[in-house]
C-alpha positions in Angstrom: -87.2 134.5 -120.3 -85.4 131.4 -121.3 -82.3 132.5 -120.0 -83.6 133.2 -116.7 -85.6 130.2 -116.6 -82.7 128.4 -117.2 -80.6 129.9 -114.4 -83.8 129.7 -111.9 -85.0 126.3 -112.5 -82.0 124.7 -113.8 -84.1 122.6 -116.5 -82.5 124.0 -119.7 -85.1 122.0 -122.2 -88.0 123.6 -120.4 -86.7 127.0 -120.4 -85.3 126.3 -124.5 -89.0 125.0 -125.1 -90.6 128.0 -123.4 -88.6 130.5 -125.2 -89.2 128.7 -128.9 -92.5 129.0 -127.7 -92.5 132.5 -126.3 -90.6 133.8 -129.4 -92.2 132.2 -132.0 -95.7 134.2 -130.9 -94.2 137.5 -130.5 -92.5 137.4 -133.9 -96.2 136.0 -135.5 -98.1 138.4 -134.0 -99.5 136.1 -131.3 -100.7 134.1 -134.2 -100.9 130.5 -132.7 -101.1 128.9 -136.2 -98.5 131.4 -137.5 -96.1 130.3 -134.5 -96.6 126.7 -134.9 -95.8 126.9 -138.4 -92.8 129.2 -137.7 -91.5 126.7 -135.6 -91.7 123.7 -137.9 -89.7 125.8 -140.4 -87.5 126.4 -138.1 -86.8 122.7 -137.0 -87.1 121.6 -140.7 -84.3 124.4 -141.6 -82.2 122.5 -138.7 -82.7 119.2 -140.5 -82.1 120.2 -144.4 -81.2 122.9 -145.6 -80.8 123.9 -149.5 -81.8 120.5 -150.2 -79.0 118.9 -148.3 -78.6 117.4 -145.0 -77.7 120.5 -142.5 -74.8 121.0 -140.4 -76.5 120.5 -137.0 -77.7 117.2 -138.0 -73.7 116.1 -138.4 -72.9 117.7 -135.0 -75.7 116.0 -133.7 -74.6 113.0 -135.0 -71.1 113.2 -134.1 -72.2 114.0 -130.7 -73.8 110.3 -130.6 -70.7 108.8 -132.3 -68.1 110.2 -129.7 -70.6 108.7 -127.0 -70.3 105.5 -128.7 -66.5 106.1 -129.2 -66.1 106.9 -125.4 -68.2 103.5 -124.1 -66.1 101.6 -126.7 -63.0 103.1 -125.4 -64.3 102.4 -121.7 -65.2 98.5 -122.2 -62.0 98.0 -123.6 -60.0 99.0 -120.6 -58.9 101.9 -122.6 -60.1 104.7 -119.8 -58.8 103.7 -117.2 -55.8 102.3 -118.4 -54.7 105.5 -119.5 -55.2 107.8 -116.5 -53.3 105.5 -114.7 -50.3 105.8 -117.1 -50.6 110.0 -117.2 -51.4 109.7 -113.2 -47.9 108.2 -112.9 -46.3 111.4 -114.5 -49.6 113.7 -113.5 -49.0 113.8 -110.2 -50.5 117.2 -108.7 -53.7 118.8 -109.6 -52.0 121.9 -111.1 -50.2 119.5 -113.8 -53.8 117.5 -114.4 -54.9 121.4 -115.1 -52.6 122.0 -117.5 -54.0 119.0 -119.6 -57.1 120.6 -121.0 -55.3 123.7 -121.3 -52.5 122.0 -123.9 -55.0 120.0 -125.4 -57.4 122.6 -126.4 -54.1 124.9 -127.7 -53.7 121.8 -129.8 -57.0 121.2 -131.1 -57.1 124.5 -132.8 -58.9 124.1 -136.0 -62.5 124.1 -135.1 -64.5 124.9 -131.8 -66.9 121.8 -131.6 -64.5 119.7 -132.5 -62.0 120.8 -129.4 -65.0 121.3 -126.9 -66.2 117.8 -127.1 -62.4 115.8 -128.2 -61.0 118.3 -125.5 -62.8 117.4 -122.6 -63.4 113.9 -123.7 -59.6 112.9 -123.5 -58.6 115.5 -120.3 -61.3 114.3 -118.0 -59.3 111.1 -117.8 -56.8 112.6 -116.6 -58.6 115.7 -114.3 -61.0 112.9 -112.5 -57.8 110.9 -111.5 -56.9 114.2 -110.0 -59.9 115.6 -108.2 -60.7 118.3 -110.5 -64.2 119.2 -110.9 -66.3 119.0 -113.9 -67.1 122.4 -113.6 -62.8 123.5 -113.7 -62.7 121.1 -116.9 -65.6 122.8 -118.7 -64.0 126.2 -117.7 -60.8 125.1 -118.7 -61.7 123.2 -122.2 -64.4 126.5 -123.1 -61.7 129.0 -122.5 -58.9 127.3 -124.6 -61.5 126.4 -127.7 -63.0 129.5 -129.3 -60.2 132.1 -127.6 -56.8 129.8 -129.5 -59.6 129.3 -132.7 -60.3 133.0 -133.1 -56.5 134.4 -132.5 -54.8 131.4 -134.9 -54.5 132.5 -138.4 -54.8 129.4 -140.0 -58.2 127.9 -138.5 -61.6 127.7 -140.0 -62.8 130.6 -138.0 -60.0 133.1 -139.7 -60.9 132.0 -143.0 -64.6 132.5 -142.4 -64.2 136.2 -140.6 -61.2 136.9 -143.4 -64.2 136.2 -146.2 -66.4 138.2 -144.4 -64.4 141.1 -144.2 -63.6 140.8 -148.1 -67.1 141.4 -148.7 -67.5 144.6 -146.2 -64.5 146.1 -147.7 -65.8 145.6 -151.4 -69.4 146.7 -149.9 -67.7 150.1 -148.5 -65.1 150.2 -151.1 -62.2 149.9 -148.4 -59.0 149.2 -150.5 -56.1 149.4 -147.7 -56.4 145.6 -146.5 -57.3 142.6 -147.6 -59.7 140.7 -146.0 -57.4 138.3 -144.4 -55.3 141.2 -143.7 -57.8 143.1 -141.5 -58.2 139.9 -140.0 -54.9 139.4 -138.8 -54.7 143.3 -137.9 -57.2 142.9 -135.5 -56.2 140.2 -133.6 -53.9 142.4 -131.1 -57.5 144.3 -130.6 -59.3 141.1 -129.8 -58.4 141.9 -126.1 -61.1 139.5 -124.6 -59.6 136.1 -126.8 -56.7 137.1 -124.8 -57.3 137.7 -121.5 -59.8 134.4 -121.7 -56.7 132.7 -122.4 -54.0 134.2 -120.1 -56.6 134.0 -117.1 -57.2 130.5 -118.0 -53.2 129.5 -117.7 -53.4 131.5 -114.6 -56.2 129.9 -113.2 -54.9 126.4 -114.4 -50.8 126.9 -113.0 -52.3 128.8 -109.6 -55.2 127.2 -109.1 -57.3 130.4 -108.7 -61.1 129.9 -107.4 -64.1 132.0 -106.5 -67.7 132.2 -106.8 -69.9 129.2 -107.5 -66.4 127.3 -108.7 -64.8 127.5 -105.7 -67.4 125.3 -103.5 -66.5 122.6 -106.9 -63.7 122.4 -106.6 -63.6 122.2 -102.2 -65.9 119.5 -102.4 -63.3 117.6 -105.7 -60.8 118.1 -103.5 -61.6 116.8 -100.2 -64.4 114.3 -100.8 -63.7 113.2 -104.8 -67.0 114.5 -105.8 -66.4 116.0 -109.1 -69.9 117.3 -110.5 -73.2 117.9 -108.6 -74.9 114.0 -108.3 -77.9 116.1 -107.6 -78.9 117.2 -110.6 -78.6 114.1 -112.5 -76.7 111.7 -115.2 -74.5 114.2 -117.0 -73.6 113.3 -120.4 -71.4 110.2 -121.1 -71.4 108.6 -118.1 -74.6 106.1 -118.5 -71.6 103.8 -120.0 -70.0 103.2 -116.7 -73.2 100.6 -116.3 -70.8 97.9 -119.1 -68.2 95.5 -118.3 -64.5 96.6 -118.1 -61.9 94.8 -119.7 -59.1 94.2 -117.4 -56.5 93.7 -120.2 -56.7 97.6 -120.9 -53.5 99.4 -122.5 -53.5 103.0 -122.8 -53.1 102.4 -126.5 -56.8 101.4 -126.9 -57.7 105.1 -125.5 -55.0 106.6 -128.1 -55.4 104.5 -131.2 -59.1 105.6 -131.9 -58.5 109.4 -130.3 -55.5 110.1 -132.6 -57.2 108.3 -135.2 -60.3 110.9 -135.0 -57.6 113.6 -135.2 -55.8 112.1 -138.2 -58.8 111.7 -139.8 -60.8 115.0 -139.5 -57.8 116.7 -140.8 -57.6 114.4 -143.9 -61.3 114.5 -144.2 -61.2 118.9 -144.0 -58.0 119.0 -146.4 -59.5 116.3 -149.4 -62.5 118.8 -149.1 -61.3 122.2 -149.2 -59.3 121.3 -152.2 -61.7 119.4 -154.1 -63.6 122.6 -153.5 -61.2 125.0 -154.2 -61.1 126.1 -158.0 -58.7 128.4 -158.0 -55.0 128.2 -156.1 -54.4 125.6 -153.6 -53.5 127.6 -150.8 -54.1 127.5 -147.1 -56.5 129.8 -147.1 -58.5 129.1 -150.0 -58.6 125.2 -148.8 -60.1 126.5 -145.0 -62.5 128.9 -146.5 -63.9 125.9 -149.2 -64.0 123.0 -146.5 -66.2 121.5 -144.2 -65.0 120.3 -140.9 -68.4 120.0 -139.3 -69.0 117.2 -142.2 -65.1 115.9 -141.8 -66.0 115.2 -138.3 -69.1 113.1 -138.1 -66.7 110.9 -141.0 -63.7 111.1 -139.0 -66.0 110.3 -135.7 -67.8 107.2 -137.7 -64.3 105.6 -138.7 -63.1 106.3 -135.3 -66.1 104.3 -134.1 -65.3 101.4 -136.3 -61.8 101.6 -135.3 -62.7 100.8 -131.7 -64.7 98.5 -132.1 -62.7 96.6 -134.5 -60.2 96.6 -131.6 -62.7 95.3 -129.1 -63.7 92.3 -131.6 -59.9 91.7 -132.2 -59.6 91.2 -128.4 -62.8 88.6 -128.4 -65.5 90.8 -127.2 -68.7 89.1 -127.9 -70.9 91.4 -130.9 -73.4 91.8 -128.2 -71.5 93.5 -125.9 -70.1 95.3 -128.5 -73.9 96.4 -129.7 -74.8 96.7 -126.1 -71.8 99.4 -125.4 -72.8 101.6 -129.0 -76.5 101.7 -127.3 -75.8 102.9 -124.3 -73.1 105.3 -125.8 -75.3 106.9 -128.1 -78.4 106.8 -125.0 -76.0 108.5 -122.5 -75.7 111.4 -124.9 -79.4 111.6 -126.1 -80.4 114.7 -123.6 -77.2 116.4 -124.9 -78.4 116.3 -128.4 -81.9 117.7 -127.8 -80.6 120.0 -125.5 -78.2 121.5 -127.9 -80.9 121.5 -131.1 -83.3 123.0 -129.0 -80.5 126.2 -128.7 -80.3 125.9 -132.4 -84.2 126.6 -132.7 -84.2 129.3 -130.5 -81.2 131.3 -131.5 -82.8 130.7 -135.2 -86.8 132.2 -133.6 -84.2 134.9 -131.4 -82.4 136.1 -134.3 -85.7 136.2 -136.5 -86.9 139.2 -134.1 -84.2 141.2 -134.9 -83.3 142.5 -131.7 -79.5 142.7 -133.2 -80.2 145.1 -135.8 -82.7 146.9 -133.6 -79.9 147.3 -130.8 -77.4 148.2 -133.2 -79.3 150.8 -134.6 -78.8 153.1 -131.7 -75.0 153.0 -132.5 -74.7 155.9 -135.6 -72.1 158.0 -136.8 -72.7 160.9 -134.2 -71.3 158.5 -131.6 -68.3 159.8 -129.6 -65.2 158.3 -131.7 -63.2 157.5 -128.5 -66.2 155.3 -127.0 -67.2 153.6 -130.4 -64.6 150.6 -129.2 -65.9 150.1 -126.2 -69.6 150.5 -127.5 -69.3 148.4 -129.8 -67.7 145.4 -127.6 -70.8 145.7 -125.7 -72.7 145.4 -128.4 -71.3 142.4 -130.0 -71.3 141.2 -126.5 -75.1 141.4 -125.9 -76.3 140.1 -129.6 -73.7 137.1 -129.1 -75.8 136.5 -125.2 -79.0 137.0 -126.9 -78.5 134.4 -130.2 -76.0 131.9 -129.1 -74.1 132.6 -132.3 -70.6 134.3 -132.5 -70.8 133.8 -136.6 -74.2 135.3 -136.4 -73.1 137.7 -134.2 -69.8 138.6 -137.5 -72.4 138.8 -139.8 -74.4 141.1 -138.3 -72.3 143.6 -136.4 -69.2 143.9 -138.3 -70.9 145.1 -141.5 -72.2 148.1 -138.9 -69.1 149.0 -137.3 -67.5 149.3 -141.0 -69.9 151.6 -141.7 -69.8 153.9 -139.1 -66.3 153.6 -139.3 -66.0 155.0 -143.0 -68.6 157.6 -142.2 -66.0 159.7 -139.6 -62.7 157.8 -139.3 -61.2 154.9 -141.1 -58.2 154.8 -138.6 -60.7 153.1 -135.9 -61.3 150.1 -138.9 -59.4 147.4 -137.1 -59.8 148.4 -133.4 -63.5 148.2 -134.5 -63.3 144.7 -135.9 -61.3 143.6 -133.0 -64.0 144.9 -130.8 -66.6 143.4 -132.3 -64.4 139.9 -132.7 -63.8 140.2 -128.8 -67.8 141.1 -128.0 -68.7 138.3 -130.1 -66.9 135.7 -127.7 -67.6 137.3 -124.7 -71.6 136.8 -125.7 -70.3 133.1 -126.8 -68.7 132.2 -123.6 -71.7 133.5 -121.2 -74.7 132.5 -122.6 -76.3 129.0 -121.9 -77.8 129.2 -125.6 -74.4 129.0 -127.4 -73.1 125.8 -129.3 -69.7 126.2 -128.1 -70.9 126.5 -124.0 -73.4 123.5 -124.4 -70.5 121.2 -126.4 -67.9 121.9 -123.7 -70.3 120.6 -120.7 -71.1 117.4 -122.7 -67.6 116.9 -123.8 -66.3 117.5 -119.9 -69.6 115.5 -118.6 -71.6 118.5 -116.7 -74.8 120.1 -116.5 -75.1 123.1 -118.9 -76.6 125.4 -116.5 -73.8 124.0 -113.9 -70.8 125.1 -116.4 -72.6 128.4 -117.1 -73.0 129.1 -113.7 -69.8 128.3 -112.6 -67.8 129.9 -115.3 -69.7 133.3 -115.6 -67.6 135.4 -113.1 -64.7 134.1 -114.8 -65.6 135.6 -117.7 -67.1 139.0 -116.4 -63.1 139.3 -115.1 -62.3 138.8 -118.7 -64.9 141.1 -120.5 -64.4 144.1 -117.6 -60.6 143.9 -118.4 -61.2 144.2 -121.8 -63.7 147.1 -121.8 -61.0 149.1 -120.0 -58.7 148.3 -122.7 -61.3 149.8 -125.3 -62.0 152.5 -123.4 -58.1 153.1 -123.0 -57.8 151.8 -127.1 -60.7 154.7 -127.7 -59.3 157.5 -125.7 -55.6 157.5 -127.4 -56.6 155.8 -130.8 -53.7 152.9 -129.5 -54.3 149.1 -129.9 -50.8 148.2 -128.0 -52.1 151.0 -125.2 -55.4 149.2 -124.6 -53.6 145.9 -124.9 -51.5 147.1 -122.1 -54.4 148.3 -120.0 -56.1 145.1 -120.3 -53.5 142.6 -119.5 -52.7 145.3 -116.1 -56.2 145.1 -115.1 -56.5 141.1 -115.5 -52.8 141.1 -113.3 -54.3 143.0 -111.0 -57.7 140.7 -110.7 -55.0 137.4 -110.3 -53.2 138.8 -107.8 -56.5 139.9 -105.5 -58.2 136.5 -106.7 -54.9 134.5 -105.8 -54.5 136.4 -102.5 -58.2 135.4 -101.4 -58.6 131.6 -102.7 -58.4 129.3 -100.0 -55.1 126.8 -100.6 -56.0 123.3 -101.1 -53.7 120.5 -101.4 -52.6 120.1 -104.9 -51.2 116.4 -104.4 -54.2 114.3 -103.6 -55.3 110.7 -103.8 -56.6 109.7 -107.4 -60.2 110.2 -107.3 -62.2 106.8 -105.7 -64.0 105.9 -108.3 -65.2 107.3 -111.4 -68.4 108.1 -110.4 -67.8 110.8 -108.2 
C-alpha cells in the first residue's frame, strides 16, 4: 500500500503515514489503542534507544547540518565559484558524469555519508553541465552501497564480517573466518557489480531509457534539470540569500574536505577507544561509529564555514539568516526519511521476512537455492528498506540450509543474499540509502525511484542469470561471466537505441533550472 501510494500519488509522507497507519493495525489486531501505542514505541525507539540518543536522530541531524553547510557554502560565493573552475576543465557532459561516479568510488566508507557528501559536491559540477537531477541521484546511489559493500575495509564489511562470525559459531562452520567468508563472497555479489559497471557505462556513453531519458532530453535542450512541478526539492530554498561575489573555489573545498578529514578522525579516535583488544583495521571499523562521527564532523564543518564567512565581513545576521534557511530547505527531507524509519520498523514487526523465507527449506533444488535466495533477499530488502535488516535476517537462513545438504554452496549463498539485499536497497522508495541520495542530489524521492528503477531491473535480471548459471555448475567465476555477458549485451541494445544528444552544451542558465 504505501509503496503503491507512493508511486500513484507521488506524495511520499502521505503514503509513509498511511502505511505506519495501515501496519500498525494489522500487527495489533485492528486494535486502535494497541496501534497507537505501537506506533509511539516505535517513534520513541527512533529517538532513544538503550538510554542513549539513537542513530537516526544523528542522521537527521546531520542531514540539517549539511543544509546549513551547503547555504553557508552558497552565500559565500563558494558554489558557484567552483563549477566555474571544474567547468573550465569539465567541458562535456560525459566528463561532468564521471564526477559523481569518482566521487562516490572515493567516499567509500559509509553509505549515508557518500549519498548526501556525494551528490552535494557533484551537482555543482553536473548542473553546470545540464545533467539532470534524476542522472545525479542514479549516478551517486549506484556508486554508494555497490563500492561500500565490495571494499573490504569499510563499515559495511566489518559489520557483515561480524555477522557471519556469529552464524559460523551458531552452525559450528569452522573453514572461514567471518571476514573470510566475507571477502569470499564478494566475486558472488554479482548485482554490487553489475550496478557498478552499468553505472560507468551509463556515465562514459551516456546511455538513457525509460522515465530517465525524457530528464535528461528536457536537461539537455532546455536546462531544466529536475521536474519544477512537483515542488522545492531539498537544498535549494537557499538560493533565496545573497551571493558573495568575491567567491573562490576554496570556500566550497575548505569546509567539504574539512567534513572528510574530520569524519575519518572522528570514526578512527572511536573505533580504538572502543576497541579492547588489538588495534587492527578491522577491529577499529567493527567498534566505531561513523553515523555519530558525522553529525561531529558535519557540526565543525558548519563552524568552519561560517567562521570563513565572518572572516570575510558577513554580517551575523546574514550569517543566522543562511543556517535558517539551510536547515528549513531540508526539513521535508528529514520527516520524509524518519517516516521510512517508522515503517520499515512497523514492516519488519509483521514478519513477513521470516514468513517468506520460510518457504525456502532444505528440500529445495541445490542448483536454484542461489538464485532463490537473491530473490528473496531482494523482496525482504523492497519490503523493509533495510539491507542490514535484510543480513540479519536472511543470511542466518541460507547458512542453515546450506549446512543441512551442501556446505560447498556457503559463499555463493552469502553472495546471493549480499547481492539481493542491494537490489531490495536500491529499488524501494522506503530505503535510507534511496531517500539520502535524492536529498543529497536535490530531487523528489519518488522522481529518483522512478527514474532509476529500470536501471536496476537490468542489473538484478543480469544477476539472476548469473545465479541460475552459478547454481547449475556450482561456479562463482561461471556465473560472474554470465552476468557481466548479459549486462554487455543490455549496453549494447540500450546504447544502439538512446537517442544522441550533444554532450558539449552551454553551462546550465541558471541554477534554478
Amino acid at each position: 500500500m504505501t509503496i503503491g501510494l507512493a508511486i500513484v500519488t507521488k506524495r511520499i509522507i502521505i503514503a509513509l503515514l498511511i502505511g505506519i497507519v495501515l501496519g500498525s493495525l494489522m500487527s495489533t489486531g485492528w486494535s486502535v489503542t494497541g496501534a497507537a501505542e505501537l506506533i509511539f514505541e516505535v517513534v520513541s525507539g527512533l529517538v532513544i534507544a538503550d538510554g542513549a540518543i539513537a542513530e537516526e536522530m544523528y542522521i537527521s541531524l546531520f542531514v540539517f547540518l549539511l543544509g546549513v553547510l551547503t547555504s553557508f557554502i552558497y552565500i559565500a560565493g563558494g558554489t558557484g565559484a567552483f563549477a566555474e573552475w571544474v567547468t573550465r576543465r569539465v567541458r562535456a557532459r560525459r566528463q561532468a558524469r564521471l564526477v559523481p561516479v569518482v566521487v562516490g568510488m572515493i567516499l567509500f566508507f559509509d553509505d549515508a555519508f557518500s549519498s548526501l557528501v556525494g551528490g552535494n559536491v557533484s551537482r555543482s559540477v553536473t548542473d553546470q553541465r545540464r545533467i539532470s537531477r534524476a542522472k545525479l541521484a542514479y549516478l551517486v546511489d549506484s556508486t554508494a552501497a555497490p563500492v561500500i559493500i565490495l571494499v573490504p575495509i569499510s563499515g559495511w564489511a566489518a559489520f557483515i564480517a561480524a555477522t557471519m562470525t556469529g552464524i559460523f559459531e551458531d552452525n559450528d562452520i569452522s573453514e572461514y573466518t567471518g571476514y573470510e567468508g566475507y571477502l569470499f563472497s564478494v566475486p558472488a555479489n554479482f548485482y554490487a557489480i553489475t550496478a557498478l559497471l552499468f553505472a560507468i557505462a551509463v556515465a562514459v556513453l551516456g546511455i538513457n531509457f525509460g522515465p530517465m531519458r525524457r530528464h535528461e532530453e528536457r536537461a539537455a535542450s532546455e536546462g531544466v534539470l529536475w521536474d519544477e512541478t512537483r515542488g522545492k526539492v531539498p537544498g535549494e530554498t537557499g538560493r533565496e540569500l545573497p551571493q558573495r561575489d568575491d567567491g573562490r573555489p576554496r570556500d566550497l573545498l575548505t569546509p567539504v574536505i574539512a567534513l572528510v578529514l574530520i569524519t575519518i578522525v572522528f570514526a578512527v579516535w572511536i573505533g580504538v577507544s572502543r576497541t579492547n583488544g588489538p588495534i587492527t583495521p578491522m577491529n577499529v571499523l567493527a567498534n566505531t561509529d561513523v553515523i555519530l562521527a558525522l553529525f561531529y564532523s558535519g557540526l565543525l564543518a558548519c563552524v568552519i564555514a561560517g567562521a570563513m564567512l565572518l572572516a570575510k565581513r558577513t554580517p551575523a545576521r546574514q550569517v543566522g539568516r543562511a543556517a535558517w534557511f539551510g536547515a528549513g530547505s531540508m526539513w521535508v527531507a528529514v520527516v520524509v526519511v524518519f517516516l521510512a524509519w517508522v515503517t520499515a520498523e512497523i514492516i519488519s514487526g509483521l514478519g513477513i521476512g521470516e514468513y517468506v523465507a520460510s518457504f525456502i527449506t532444505g528440500d529445495v533444488a541445490l542448483a536454484l537455492l542461489p538464485a532463490m535466495l537473491f530473490v528473496l533477499a531482494a523482496f525482504v530488502s523492497f519490503s523493509m528498506g533495510s539491507t542490514f535488516g535484510t543480513f540479519g535476517l536472511i543470511l542466518p537462513i541460507a547458512a542453515q540450509i546450506v549446512a543441512s545438504t551442501d556446505m560447498t554452496f556457503l559463499i555463493p549463498a552469502f553472495g546471493a543474499v549480499l547481492a539481493g539485499a542491494i537490489f531490495g536497497d536500491h529499488t524501494s522508495p522506503l530505503s535510507d540509502t534511496t531517500i539520502l541520495s535524492s536529498i543529497g542530489s536535490g530531487i523528489q524521492v519518488i522522481e529518483h525511484v522512478t527514474t532509476q528503477l529500470p536501471y536496476a531491473f537490468i542489473c538484478g535480471l543480469s544477476s539472476l542469470a548469473g545465479f541460475v548459471v552459478l547454481g547449475l555448475t556450482r561456479n562463482t567465476l561461471a556465473g560472474l561471466a554470465v552476468a557481466l555477458a548479459a549486462l554487455a549485451v543490455a549496453v549494447v541494445f540500450l546504447r544502439a537505441r538512446t537517442p544522441r544528444l550533444q554532450e558539449r552544451t552551454a553551462p546550465a542558465g541558471s541554477a534554478s533550472t
